[in-house]
C-alpha positions as CSV (number, residue, x, y, z in Angstrom):
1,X,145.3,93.1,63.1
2,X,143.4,89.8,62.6
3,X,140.7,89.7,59.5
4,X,137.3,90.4,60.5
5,X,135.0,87.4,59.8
6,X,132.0,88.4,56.9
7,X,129.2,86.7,55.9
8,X,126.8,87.9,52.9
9,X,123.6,89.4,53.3
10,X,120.4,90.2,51.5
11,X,119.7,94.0,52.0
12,X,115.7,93.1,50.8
13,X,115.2,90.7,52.7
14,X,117.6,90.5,55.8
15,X,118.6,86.5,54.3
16,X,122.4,85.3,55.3
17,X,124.2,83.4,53.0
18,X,128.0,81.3,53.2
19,X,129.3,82.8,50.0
20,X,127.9,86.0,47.5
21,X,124.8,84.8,44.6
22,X,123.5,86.8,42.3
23,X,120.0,85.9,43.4
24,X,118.2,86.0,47.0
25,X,116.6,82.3,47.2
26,X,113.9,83.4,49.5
27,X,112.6,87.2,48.2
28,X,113.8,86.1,44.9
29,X,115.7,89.3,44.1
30,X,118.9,90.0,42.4
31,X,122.0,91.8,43.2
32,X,120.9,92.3,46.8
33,X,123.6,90.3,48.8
34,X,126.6,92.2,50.2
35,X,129.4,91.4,52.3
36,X,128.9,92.7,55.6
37,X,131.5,92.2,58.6
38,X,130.0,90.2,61.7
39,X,133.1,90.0,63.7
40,X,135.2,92.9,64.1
41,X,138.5,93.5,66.4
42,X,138.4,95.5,69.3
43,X,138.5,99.5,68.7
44,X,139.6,102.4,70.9
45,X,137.0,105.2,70.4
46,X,138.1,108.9,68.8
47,X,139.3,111.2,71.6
48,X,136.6,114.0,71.8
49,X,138.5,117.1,71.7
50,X,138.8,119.0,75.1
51,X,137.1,122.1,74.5
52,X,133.8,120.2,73.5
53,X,131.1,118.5,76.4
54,X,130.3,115.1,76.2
55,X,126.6,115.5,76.4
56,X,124.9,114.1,79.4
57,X,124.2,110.3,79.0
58,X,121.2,110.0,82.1
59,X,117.6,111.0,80.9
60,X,116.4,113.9,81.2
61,X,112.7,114.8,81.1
62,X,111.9,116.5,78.2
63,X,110.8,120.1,79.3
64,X,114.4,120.0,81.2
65,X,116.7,119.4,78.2
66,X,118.0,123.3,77.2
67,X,118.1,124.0,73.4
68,X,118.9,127.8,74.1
69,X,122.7,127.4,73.8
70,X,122.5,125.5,70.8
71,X,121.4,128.4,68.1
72,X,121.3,127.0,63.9
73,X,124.3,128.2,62.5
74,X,123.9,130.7,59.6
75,X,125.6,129.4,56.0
76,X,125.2,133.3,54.9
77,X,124.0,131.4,51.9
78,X,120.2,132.6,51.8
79,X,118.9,129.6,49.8
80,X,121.1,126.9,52.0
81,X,119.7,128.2,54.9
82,X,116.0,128.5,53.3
83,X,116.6,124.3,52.7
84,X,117.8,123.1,55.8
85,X,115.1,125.3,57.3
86,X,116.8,128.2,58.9
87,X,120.5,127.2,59.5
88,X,122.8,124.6,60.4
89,X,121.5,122.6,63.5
90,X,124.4,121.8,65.7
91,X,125.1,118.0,65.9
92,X,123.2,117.9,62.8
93,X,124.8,115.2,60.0
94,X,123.8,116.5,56.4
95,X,123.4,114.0,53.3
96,X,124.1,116.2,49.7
97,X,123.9,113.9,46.8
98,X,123.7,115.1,43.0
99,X,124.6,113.6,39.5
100,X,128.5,113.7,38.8
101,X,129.2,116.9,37.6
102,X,126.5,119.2,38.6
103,X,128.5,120.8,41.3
104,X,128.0,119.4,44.7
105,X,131.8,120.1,46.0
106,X,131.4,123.6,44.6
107,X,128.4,124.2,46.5
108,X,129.9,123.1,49.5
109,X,133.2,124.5,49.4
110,X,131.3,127.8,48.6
111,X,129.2,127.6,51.5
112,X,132.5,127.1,53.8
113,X,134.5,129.6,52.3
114,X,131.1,132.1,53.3
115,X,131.5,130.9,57.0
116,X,132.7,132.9,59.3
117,X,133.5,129.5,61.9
118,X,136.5,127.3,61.8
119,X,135.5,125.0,58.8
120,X,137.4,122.0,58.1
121,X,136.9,120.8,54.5
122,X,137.9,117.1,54.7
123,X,138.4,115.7,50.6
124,X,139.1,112.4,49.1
125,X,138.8,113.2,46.2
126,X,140.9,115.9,45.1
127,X,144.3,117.4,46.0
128,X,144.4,120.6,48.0
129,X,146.1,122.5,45.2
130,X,143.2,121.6,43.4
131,X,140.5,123.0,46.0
132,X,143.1,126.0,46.0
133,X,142.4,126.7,42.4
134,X,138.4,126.4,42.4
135,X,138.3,128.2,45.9
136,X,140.5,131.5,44.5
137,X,137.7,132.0,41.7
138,X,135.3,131.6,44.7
139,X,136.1,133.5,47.7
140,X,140.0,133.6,48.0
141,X,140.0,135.9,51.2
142,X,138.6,133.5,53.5
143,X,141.3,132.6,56.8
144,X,138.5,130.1,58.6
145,X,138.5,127.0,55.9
146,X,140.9,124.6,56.0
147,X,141.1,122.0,53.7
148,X,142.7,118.6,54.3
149,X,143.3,115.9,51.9
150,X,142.9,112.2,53.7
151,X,140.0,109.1,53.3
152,X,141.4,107.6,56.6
153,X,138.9,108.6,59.1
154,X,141.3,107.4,62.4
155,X,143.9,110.1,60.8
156,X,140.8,113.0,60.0
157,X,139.6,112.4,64.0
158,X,143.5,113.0,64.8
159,X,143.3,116.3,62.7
160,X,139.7,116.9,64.2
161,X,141.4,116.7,67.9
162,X,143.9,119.2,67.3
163,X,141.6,122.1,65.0
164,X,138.7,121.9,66.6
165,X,136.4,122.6,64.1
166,X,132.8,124.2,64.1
167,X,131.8,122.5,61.4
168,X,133.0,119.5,59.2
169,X,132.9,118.7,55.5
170,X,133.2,115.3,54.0
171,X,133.4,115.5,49.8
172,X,133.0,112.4,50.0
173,X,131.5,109.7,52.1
174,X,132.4,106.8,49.5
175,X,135.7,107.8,49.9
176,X,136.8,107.0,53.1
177,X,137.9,104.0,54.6
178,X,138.3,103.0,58.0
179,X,141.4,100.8,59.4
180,X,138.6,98.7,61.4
181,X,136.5,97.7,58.4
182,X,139.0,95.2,55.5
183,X,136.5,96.0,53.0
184,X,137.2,98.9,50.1
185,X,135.9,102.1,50.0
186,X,133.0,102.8,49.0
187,X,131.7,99.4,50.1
188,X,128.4,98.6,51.9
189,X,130.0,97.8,55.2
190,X,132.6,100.6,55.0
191,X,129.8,103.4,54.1
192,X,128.3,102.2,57.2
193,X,131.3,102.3,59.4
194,X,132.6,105.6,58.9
195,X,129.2,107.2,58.9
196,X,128.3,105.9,62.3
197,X,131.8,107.1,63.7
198,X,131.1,110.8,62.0
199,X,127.1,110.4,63.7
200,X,128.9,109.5,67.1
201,X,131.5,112.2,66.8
202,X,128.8,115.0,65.9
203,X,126.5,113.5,68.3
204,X,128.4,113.8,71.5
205,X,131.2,117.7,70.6
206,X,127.6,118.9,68.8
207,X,129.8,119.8,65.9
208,X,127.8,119.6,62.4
209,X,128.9,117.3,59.7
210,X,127.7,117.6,56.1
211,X,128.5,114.7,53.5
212,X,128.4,114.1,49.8
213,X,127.3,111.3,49.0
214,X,127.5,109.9,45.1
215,X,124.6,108.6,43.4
216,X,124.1,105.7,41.2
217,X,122.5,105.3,37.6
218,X,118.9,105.2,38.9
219,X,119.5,108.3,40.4
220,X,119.6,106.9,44.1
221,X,122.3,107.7,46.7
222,X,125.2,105.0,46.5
223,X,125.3,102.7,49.8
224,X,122.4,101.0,51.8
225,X,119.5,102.6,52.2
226,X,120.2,102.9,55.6
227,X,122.7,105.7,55.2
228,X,119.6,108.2,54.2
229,X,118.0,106.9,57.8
230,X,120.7,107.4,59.8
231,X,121.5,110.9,59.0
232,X,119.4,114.3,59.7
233,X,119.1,115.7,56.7
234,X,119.3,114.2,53.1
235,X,119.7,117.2,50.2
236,X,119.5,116.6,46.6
237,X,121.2,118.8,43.6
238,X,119.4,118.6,40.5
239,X,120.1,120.2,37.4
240,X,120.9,119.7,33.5
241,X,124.8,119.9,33.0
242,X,123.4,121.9,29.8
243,X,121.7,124.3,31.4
244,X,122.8,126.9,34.3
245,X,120.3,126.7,36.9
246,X,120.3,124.2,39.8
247,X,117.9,123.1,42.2
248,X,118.3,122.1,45.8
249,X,115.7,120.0,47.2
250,X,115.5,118.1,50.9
251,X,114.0,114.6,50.5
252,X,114.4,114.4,54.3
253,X,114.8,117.0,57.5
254,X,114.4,116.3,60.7
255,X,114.6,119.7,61.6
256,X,112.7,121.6,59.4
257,X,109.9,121.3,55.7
258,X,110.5,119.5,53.1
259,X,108.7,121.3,50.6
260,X,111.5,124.4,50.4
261,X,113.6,124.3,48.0
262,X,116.7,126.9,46.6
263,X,117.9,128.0,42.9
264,X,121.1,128.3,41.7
265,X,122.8,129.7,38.8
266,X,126.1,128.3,37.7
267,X,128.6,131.2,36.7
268,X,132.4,131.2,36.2
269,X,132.7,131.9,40.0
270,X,130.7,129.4,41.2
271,X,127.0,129.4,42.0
272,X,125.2,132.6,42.5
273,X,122.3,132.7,44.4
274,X,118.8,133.4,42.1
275,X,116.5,135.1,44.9
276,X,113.4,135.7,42.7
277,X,113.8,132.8,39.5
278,X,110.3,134.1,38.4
279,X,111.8,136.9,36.1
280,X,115.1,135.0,34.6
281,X,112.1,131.7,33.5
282,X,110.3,134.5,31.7
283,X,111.7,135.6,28.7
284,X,112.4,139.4,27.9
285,X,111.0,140.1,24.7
286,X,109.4,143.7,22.9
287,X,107.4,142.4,20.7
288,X,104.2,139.8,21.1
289,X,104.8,136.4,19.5
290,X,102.3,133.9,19.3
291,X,102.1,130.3,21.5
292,X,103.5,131.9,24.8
293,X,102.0,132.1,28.0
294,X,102.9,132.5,31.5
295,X,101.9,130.0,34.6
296,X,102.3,130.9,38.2
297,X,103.4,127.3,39.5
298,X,104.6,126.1,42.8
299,X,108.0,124.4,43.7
300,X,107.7,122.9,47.4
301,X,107.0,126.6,49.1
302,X,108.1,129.2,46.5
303,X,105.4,130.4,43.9
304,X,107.1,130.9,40.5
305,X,106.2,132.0,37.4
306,X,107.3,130.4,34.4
307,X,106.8,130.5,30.4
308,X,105.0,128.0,28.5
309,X,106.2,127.8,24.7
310,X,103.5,126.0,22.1
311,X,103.8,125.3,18.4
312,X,101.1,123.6,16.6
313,X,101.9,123.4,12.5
314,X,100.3,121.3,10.0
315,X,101.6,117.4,9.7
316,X,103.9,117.6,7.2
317,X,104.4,113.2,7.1
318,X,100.6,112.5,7.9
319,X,101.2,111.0,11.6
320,X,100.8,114.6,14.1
321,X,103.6,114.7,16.4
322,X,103.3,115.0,20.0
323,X,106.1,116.5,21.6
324,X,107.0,118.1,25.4
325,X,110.2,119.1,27.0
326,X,110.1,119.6,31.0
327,X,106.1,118.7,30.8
328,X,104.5,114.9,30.7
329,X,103.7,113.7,27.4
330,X,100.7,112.3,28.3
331,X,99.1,114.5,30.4
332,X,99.8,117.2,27.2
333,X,97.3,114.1,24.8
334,X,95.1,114.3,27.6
335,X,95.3,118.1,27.3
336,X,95.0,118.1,23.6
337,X,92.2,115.2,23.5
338,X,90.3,117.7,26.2
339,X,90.3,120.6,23.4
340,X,89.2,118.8,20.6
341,X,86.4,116.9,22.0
342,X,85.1,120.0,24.6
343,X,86.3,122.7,22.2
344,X,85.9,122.4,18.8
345,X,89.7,122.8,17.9
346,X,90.8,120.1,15.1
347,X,94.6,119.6,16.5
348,X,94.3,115.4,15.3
349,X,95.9,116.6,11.4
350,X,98.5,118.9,13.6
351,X,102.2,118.5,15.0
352,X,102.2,120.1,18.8
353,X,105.5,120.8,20.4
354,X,105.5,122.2,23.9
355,X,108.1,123.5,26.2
356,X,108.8,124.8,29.1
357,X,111.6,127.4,29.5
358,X,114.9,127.0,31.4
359,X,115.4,123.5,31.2
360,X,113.2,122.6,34.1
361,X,110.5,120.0,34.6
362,X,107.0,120.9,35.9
363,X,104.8,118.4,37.8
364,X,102.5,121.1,39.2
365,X,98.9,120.8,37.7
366,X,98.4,124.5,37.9
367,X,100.0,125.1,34.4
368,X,97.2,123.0,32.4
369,X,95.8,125.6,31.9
370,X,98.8,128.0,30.6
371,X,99.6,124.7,28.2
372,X,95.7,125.0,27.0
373,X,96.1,129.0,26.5
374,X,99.7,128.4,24.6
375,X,98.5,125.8,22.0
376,X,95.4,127.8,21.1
377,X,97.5,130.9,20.9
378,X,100.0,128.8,18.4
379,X,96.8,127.3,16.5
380,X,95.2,130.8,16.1
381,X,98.0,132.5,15.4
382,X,97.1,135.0,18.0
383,X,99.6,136.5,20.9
384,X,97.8,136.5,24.6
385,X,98.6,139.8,26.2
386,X,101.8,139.7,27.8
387,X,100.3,140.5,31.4
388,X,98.4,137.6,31.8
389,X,99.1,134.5,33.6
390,X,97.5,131.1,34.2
391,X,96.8,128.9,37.3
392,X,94.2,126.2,37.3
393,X,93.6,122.6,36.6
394,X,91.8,121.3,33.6
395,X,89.8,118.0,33.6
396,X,88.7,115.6,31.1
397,X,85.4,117.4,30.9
398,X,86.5,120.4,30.3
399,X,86.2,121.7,33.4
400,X,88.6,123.9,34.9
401,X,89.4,122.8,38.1
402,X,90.5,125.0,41.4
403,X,94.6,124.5,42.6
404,X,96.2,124.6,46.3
405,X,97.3,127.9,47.5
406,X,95.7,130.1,44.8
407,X,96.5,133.3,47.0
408,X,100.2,132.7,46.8
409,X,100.0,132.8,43.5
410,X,98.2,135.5,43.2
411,X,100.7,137.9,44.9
412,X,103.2,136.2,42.8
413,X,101.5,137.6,40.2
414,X,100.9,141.2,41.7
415,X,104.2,141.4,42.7
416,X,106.1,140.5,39.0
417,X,103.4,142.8,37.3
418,X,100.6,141.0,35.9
419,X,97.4,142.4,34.8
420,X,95.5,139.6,34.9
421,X,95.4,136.2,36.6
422,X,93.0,133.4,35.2
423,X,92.2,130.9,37.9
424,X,89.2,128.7,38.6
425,X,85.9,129.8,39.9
426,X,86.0,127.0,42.3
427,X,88.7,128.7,44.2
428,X,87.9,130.4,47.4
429,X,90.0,133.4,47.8
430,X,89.7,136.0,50.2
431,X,92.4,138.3,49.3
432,X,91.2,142.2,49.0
433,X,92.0,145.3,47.6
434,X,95.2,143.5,45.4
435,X,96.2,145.2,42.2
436,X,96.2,142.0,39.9
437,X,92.4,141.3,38.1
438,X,91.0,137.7,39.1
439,X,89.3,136.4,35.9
440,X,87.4,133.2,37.4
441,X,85.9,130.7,35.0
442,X,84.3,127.3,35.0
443,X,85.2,125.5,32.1
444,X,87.4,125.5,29.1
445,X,84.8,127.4,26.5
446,X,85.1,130.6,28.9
447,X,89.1,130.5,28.4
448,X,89.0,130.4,24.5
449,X,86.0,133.4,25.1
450,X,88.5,135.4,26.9
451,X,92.0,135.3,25.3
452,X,91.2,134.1,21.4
């Protein structure tokens, strides 16, 4: 086969170049031109297996085109299917990406060892004695998964033909190389290639692919950028390797919110499904300790409640520390700046340590005022009553200001067994005859009234 001809191209900018610089002469950036293949040889397309329709290639006006044979595909995984927004959409390609380590082929292999369709679990990165050993601690009954070991993607089309899979799994994307393309894997041009082979093959037989896709140091999916455009849906697994829950996000669906997202916990067996995380981020404790307090928060759709730990102690070296775990530092000065000036409380001489349990980070501004109710608790040496919570916004007057989708949070609270919910009196909520107390107040004075 003759070698394709390349040139090098800025992926800012769009510039060509002869030969590969480290700096783009006309957007000025670096480490933005790639090889990419201009000329390539002639290639055969993949055979589309003979039980599967070519879908129809004249237009069709839109109120003709039939959706009712197409049904989404249930994972049986309740939080996978909560994600992707209800299933698996037929023809659908799938993006998972996730640090190294967190347990991105686990999830997946779990998910196809639930199905109850012919699976085909293609990996290029480990061997299929390998899989063998994680999948018998899994699920080892399952007869529908297959799992086949190859990065070609003319030999996995071959193997495609003659299974006939319902649904494919690539673990992972920058594995594979295709005979077409002389770069390496895991190169810019090659990532491109084989994805737009899978999008054609799941495209035209309707068969779902999903692929896992590594991630680089920033955080971002390896490959162009393009890669996240050209596929459905783009699914990201977060977690702390030190901690055992996990957290499935979708940064892009074409076929369904963004805002859901679904909790794992990792066990031995492989990832268990949390259904309600509200009562494993709240700790189980008999007796009433001082500097905790719960906040009914909001991840994407789900209303959760979590604990917020505070400990404010003397300055033992002079210069008060400020310090937060899975809360922003600064918003917790602002916080503390808010209390001294509106409230009275002298916290500059004092060290302030805050944290929020399970190892998660909170961006929601609906725990302000759960941080604000902690730190006096810890200052006072006081406990707040174990069945209150916290949802509201404080500003740098002191106000306390009203959050979105109060009345989800509310039955968050009724439902876990709270007493009492604090929220702003700004709030409208039109909720009736629910067996949580709605404490409504204004501004920061009526909070230290109420619980100190």
């Amino acid at each position: 086969m003759a070698k394709a001809k390349t040139t090098f191209f800025c992926q800012n900018c769009g510039n060509q170049y002869a030969k590969w610089q480290g700096q783009c002469t006309a957007c000025k950036e670096w480490n933005t031109i790639v090889e990419e293949v201009i000329i390539k040889p002639e290639k055969s397309n993949w055979k589309t297996p003979a039980s599967s329709k070519k879908r129809a290639s004249q237009p069709l006006r839109i109120k003709d085109i039939d959706v009712s044979k197409e049904p989404r595909l249930d994972t049986f995984d309740s939080e996978f299917n909560r994600v992707l927004g209800g299933g698996i959409v037929p023809g659908s390609l799938t993006l998972l990406g996730g640090e190294p380590g967190i347990g991105k082929s686990t999830l997946l292999l779990q998910v196809s060892l639930k199905l109850p369709y012919k699976t085909l679990y293609v990996s290029g990165e480990e061997s299929q004695k390998q899989i063998k050993m994680r999948a018998e601690r899994i699920n080892p009954e399952n007869n529908n998964c297959y799992i086949l070991t190859e990065t070609k993607t003319q030999n996995i089309f071959k193997q495609i033909e003659s299974l006939d899979p319902d649904i494919v799994i690539i673990d992972s994307i920058q594995t594979l190389h295709s005979d077409y393309i002389e770069s390496s894997s895991g190169s810019i041009s090659q990532i491109k290639e084989c994805t737009t082979e899978l999008i054609k093959f799941a495209k035209e037989t309707a068969t779902p692919v999903i692929l896992i896709g590594h991630i680089t140091k920033d955080g971002n999916i390896a490959g162009p950028k393009i890669l996240e455009h050209m596929v459905d849906t783009v699914l990201q697994f977060e977690g702390d390797r030190n901690h055992i829950f996990r957290i499935l996000r979708a940064n892009k669906n074409r076929f369904g919110s963004t805002s859901e997202l679904g909790i794992y916990e990792m066990q031995g067996s492989g990832l268990r499904e949390v259904s309600n995380p509200s009562e494993i981020l709240i700790s189980k404790r008999d007796e009433e300790l001082s500097g905790n307090a719960i906040a009914a928060t909001l991840e994407g759709m789900r209303p959760l409640m979590i604990e917020v730990q505070a400990l404010v102690s003397t300055a033992v070296y002079g210069t008060p520390q400020r310090s937060a775990t899975g809360f922003n530092a600064k918003r917790l000065n602002m916080l503390l700046a808010v209390l001294e000036k509106r409230a009275g409380f002298r916290l500059g001489a004092k060290d302030v340590f805050l944290n929020i349990t399970g190892g998660i980070t909170v961006d929601d501004p609906a725990i302000d005022l759960a941080v604000v109710a902690s730190i006096l608790s810890s200052n006072e040496d006081v406990a707040l009553q174990k069945d209150f919570c916290f949802a509201a916004e404080v500003g740098l007057s002191g106000e306390i200001r009203p959050v979105q989708r109060i009345e989800q949070r509310i039955l968050e609270a009724e439902k876990l067994g709270f007493s009492t919910i604090f929220v702003s009196r700004y709030n409208k909520i039109s909720l009736k005859n629910i067996g949580v107390k709605v404490q409504l107040i204004s501004k920061i004075e009526d909070l230290v009234g109420s619980v100190v």
